[in-house]
C-alpha positions in Angstrom: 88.0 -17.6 -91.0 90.2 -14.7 -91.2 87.3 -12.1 -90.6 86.3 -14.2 -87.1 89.9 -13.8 -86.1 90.1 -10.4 -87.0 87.1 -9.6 -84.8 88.2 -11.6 -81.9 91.9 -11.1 -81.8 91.9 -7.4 -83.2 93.1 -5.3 -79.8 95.1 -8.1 -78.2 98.3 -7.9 -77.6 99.3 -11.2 -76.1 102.0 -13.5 -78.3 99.4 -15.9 -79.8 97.1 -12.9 -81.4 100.5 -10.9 -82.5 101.9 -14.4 -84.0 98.5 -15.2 -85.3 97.8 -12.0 -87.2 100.0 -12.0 -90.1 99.4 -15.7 -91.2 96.3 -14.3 -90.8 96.9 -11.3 -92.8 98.4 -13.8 -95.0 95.4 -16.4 -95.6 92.8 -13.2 -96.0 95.4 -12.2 -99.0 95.9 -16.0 -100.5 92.3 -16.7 -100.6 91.4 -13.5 -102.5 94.1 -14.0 -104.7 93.1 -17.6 -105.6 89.2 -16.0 -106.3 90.9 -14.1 -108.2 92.8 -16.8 -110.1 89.7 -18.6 -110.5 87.6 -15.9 -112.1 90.4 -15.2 -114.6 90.5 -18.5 -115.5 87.4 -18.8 -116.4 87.2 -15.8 -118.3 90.3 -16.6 -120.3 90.9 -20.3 -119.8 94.3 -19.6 -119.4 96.2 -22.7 -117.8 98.6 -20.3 -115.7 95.5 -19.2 -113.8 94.7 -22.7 -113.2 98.2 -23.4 -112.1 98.2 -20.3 -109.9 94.7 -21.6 -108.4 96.0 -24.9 -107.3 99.3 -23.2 -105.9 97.5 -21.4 -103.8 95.6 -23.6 -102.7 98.1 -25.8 -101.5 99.7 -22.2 -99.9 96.5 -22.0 -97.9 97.0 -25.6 -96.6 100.1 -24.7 -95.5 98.9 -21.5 -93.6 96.3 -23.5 -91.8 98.5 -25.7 -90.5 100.8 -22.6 -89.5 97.8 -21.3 -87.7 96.9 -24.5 -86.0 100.3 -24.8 -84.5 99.8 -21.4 -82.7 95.9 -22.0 -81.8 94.9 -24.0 -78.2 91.8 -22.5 -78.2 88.7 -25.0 -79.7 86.7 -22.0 -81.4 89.3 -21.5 -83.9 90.8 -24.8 -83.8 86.7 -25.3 -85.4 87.1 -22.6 -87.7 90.6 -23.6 -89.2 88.7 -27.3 -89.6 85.8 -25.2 -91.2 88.1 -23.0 -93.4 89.9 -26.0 -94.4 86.9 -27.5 -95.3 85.4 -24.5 -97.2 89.1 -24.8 -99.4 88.7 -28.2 -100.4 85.2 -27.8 -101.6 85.9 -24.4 -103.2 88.9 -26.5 -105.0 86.1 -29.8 -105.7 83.7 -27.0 -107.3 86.5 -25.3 -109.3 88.0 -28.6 -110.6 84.4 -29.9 -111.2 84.0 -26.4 -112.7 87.3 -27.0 -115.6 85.8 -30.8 -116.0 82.4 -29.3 -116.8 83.8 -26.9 -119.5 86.6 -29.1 -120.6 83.5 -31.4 -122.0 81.4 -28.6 -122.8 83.9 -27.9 -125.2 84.9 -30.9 -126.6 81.0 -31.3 -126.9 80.9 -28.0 -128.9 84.1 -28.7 -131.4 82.4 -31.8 -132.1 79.3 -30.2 -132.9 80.9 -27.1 -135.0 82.5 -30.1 -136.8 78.9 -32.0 -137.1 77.4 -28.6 -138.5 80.2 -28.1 -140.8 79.4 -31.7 -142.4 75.8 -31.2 -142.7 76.3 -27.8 -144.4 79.0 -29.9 -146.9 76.5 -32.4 -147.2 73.2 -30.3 -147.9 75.6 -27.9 -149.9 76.4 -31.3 -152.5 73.0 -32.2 -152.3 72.3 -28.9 -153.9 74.7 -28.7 -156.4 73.9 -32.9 -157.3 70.4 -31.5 -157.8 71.2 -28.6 -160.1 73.6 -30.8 -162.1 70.4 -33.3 -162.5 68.3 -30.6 -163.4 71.3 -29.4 -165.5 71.0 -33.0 -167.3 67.4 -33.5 -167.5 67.1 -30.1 -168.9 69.6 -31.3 -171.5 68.1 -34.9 -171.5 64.5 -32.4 -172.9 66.4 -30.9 -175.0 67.9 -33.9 -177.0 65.0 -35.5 -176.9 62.6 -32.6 -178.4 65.3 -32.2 -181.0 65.0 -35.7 -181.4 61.5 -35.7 -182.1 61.5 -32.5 -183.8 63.7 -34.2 -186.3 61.7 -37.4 -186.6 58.6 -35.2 -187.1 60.5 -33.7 -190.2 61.7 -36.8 -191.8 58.1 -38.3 -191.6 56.8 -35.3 -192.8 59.1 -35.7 -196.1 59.0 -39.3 -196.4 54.6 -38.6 -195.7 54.7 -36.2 -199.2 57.6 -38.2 -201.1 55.4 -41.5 -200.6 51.9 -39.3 -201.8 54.0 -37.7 -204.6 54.7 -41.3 -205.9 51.8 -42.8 -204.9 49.8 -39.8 -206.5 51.7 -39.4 -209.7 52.8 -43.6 -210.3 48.9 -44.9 -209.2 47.7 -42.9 -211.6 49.8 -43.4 -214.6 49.6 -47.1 -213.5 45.5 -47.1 -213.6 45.7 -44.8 -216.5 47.9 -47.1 -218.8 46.1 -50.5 -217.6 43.0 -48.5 -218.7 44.8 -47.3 -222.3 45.7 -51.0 -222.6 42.5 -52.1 -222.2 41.0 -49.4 -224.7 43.6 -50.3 -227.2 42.8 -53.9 -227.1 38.5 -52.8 -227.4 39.7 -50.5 -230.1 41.2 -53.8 -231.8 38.7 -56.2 -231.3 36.2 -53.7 -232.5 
């Protein structure tokens, strides 16, 4: 908008080009300033950029309406409709721009919080299995010494039992037999 002006009106010197000029001077330096707004913001998500933005914004609105007031002819009565037009979409796109991110990071928090959950989660999965592994291991242990022990006792019990049995069978066979020889001796 302000470049068409500039083109057409630079060199005139009647009232409506000298009154047009610095609201025109004035839009050129609004608009640049709300770019500028704009990309800070979205480098720094700072809500005073955002604030700043939509100030000027509304600034511009004013201007064109400044401008209109001293424009009759239809050419730039088109462009000030254009311009107008190009402001409220710039200002759709920007908002649509802070809605975008605004849920883009919501959607990332939740999914740092997600991650952080499954890492707790795998991280207790792993220490539950090396405490079972802990316990089994333990669990072997026991249960060799167990055995270990058992083995032992049957071992004892194995030569106690063939001790008696070898030394008490015998005497038992060997006095039944002396018995018997005693009582051949005496019938004899």
């Amino acid at each position: 908008l302000a470049q068409a002006f500039f083109s057409e009106k630079v060199g005139q010197t009647n009232h409506d080009a000298q009154m047009q000029t610095p609201i025109l001077v004035e839009i050129w330096d609004t608009a640049m300033q709300a770019r500028l707004d704009q990309n800070k913001y979205m480098r720094t998500r700072d809500l005073q950029h955002w604030t700043a933005l939509q100030s000027k914004i509304k600034k511009l609105g004013t201007l064109y309406d400044d401008l209109e007031k001293l424009t009759m002819d239809s050419a730039d009565l088109k462009r000030i409709k254009d311009a107008r037009a190009a402001t409220d979409q710039f200002l759709k796109a920007a908002q649509a721009w802070v809605k975008n991110d605004n849920e883009a990071t919501v959607a990332l928090m939740l999914m740092d919080e997600l991650g952080k959950k499954v890492q707790s989660n795998a991280m207790n999965a792993e220490d539950s299995g090396w405490g079972a592994a802990e316990t089994s291991k333990t669990t072997a242990e026991g249960m060799v010494n167990v055995s270990i022990a058992l083995t032992m006792i049957l071992v004892t019990a194995a030569l106690i039992v063939g001790v008696v049995v070898g030394v008490v069978l015998p005497r038992s066979i060997v006095k039944r037999v002396l018995i018997i020889e005693n009582a051949a001796k005496g019938m004899a």
